[in-house]
DRENKOLLO-363400 format. One line per 4 residues: number of its first residue (from 1); their letters; for each residue x, y, z of C-alpha. Coordinates in nm, 4 decimals. Each point is the difference from the previous one (the first is absolute). Example, Ala and Ser with C-alpha at 12.3 -4.5 7.8 and 13.67 -1.06 7.14 Angstrom:
// DRENKOLLO-363400
1) AS) 1.2300 -0.4500 0.7800 | 0.1370 0.3440 -0.0660 $
//
This chain:
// DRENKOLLO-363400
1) XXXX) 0.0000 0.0000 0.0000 | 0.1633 0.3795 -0.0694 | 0.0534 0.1498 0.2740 | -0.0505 0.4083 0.0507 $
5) XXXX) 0.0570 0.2366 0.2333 | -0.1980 0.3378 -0.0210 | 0.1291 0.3555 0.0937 | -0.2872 0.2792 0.0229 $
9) XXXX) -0.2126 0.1775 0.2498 | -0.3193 0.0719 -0.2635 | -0.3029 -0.1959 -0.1218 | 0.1661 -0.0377 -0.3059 $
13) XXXX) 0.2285 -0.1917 0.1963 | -0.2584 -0.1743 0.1520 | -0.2172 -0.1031 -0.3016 | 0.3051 -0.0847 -0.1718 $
17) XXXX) 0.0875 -0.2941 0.2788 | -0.3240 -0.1233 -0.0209 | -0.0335 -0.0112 -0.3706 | 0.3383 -0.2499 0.0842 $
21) XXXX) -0.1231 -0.1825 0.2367 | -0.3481 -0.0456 -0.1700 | 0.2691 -0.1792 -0.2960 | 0.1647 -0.2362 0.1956 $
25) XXXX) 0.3151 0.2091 0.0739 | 0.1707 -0.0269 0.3570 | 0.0678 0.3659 0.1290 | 0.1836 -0.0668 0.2761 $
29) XXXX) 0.0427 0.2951 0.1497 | -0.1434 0.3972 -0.0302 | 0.2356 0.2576 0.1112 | -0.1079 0.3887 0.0819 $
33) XXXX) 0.1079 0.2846 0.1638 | 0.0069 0.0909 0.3689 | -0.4073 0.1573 0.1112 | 0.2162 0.3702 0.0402 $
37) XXXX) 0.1150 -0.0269 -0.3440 | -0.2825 -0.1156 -0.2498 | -0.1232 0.2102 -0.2349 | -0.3262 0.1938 0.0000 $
41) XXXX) -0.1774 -0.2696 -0.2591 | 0.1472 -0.3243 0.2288 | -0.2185 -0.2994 0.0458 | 0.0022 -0.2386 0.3424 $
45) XXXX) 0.2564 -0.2320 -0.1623 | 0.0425 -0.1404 0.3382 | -0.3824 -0.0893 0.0601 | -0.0087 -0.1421 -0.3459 $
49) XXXX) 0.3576 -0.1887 0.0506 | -0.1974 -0.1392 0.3528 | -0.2971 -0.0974 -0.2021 | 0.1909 -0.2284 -0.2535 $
53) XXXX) 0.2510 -0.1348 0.2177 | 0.2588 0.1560 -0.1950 | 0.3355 0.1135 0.2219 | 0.0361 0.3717 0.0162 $
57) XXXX) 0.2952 0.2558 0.0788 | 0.0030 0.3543 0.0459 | 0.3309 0.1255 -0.1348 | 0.1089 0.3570 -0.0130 $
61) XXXX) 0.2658 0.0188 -0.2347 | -0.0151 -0.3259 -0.2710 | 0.3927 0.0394 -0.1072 | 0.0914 -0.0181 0.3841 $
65) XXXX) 0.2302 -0.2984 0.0467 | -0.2787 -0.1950 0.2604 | -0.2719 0.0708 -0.2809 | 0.2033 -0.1949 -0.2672 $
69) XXXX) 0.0189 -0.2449 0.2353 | -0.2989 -0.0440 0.0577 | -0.1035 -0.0143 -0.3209 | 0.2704 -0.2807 -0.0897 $
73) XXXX) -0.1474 -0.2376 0.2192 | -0.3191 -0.0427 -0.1578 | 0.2477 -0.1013 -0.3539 | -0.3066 0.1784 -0.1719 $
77) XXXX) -0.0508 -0.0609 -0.3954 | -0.1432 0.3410 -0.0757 | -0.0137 0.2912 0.2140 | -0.3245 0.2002 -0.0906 $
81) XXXX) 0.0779 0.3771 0.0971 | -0.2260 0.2999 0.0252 | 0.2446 0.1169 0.2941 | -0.0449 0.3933 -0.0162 $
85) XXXX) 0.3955 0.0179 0.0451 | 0.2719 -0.0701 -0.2519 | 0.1494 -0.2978 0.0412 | 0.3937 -0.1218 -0.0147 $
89) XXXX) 0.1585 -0.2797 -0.2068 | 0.0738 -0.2000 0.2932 | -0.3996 -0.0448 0.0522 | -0.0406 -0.0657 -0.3958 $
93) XXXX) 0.2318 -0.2696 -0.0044 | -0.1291 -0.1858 0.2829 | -0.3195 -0.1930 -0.2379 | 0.0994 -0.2850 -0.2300 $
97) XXXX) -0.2377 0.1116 -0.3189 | 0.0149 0.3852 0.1447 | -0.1547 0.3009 0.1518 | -0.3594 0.1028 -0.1893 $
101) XXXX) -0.0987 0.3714 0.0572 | -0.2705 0.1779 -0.1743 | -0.0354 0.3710 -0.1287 | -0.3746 0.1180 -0.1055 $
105) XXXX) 0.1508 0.1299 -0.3363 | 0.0676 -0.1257 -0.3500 | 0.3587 -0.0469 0.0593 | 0.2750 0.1567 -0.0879 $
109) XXXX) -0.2464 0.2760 -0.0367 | -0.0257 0.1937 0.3527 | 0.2300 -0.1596 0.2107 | 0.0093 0.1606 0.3224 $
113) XXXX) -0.1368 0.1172 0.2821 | -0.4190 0.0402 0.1018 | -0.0687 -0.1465 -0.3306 | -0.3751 -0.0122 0.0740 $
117) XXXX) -0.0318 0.3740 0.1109 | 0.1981 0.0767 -0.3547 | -0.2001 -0.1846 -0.2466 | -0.2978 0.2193 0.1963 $
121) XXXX) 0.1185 0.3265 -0.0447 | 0.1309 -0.0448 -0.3721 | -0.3021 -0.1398 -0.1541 | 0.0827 -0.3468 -0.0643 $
125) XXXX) -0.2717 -0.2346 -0.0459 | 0.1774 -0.3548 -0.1014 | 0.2679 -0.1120 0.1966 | 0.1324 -0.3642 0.0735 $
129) XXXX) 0.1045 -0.1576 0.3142 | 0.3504 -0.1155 -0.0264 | 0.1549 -0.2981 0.0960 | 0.3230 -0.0246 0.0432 $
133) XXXX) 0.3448 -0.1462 0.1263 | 0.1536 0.2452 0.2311 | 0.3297 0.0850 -0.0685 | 0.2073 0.2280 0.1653 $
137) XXXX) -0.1096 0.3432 -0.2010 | -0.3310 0.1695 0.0893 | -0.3058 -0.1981 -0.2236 | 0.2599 -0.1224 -0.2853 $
141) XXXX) -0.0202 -0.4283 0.0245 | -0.0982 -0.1427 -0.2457 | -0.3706 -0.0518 -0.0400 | -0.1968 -0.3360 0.0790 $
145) XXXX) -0.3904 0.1021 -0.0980 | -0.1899 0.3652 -0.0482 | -0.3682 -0.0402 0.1006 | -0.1987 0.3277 -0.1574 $
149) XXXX) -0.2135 0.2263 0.2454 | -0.1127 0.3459 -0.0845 | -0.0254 0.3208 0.2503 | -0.3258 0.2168 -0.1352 $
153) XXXX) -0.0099 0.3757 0.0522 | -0.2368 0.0244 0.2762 | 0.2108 -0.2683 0.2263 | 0.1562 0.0515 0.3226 $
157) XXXX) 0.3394 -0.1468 0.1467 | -0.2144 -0.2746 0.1240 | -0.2042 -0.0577 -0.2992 | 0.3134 -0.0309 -0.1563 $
161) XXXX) 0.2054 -0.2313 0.2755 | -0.3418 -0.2174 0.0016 | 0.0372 -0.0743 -0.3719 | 0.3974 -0.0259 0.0817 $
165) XXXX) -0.0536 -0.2573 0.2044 | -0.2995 -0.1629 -0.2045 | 0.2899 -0.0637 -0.2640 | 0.1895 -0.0823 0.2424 $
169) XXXX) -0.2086 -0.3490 0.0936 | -0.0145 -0.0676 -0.3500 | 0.3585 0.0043 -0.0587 | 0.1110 -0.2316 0.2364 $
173) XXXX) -0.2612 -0.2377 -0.1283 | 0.1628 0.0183 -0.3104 | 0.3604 -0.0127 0.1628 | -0.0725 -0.3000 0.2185 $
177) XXXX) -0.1611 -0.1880 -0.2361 | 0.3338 0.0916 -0.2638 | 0.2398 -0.1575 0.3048 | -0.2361 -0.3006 0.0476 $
181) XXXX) 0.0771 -0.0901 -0.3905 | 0.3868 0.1159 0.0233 | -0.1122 0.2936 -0.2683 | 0.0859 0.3191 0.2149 $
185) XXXX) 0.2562 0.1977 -0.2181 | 0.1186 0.3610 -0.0276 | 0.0762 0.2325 -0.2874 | 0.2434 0.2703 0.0652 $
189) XXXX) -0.1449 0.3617 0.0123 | 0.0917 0.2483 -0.2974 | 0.1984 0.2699 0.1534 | -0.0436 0.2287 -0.2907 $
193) XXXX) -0.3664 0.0549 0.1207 | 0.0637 0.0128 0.3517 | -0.1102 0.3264 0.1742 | -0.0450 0.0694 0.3947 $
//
């Protein structure tokens, strides 16, 4: 059985390691940030870690030396990341098949930072949700599966994250069902189109 561990503190997060555990996956562990420290959109990771029987960890930096270690016990397959920090080669070296982040853009368009709030304020409509290998440059792996989602005019930053994270469910299905028949594989971005 592949084995994942999950970094986050949102529902994305959350709907993302159910969508795996709904497909047979094993997440062995879900990792988020100290209470003091979340983020103003953060979900109860820890109820929902309680709920599954899934081992959880509050860790405030995830490059520290005791949070690779950490990690390196559970000899994860795939990391699945929506940690709201960047995070160091040490940590994306740890997984066998890799580290999987997503970005809510059609990448290597829009790389960057508050993606969501972005695609809001300049108008665009149709978007993808990347995902992606992490590597060690800011939203540049190379890409495993875009799932399409649009933003409309009149939506809000949660219109928009509920849609996010919509996509979100329906990418992993598609990604754990690709690893289940050994057909997960990754096309390098084109840097020529690459904007932040």
């Amino acid at each position: 059985m592949t084995r994942f561990v999950m970094l986050g503190t949102s529902e994305f997060t959350l709907r993302c390691t159910s969508t795996l555990i709904d497909a047979g996956m094993d997440v062995a562990a879900l990792i988020s940030l100290p209470r003091e420290m979340l983020p103003l959109n953060s979900a109860d990771v820890e109820s929902f870690a309680r709920k599954h029987k899934i081992l959880y960890h509050e860790i405030e930096d995830i490059n520290s030396w005791g949070a690779v270690e950490i990690l390196r016990r559970y000899a994860p397959d795939y990391i699945f990341s929506s940690w709201p920090k960047i995070i160091g080669k040490d940590v994306i070296q740890i997984p066998k098949c890799g580290v999987i982040e997503t970005h809510p853009t059609t990448l290597p368009y829009n790389r960057g930072r508050h993606p969501l709030h972005w695609l809001i304020i300049l108008g665009i409509k149709k978007t993808h949700l990347s995902f992606f290998r992490m590597d060690e440059k800011v939203d540049n792996g190379q890409i495993l599966l875009q799932v399409p989602f649009s933003v409309d005019e009149q939506d809000t930053i949660a219109d928009a994250n509920r849609k996010m994270n919509e996509a979100g469910v329906r990418g992993i299905k598609n990604i754990a069902r690709m690893i289940k028949k050994g057909e997960l594989v990754s096309t390098p971005q084109d840097e020529s189109k690459a904007n932040y």
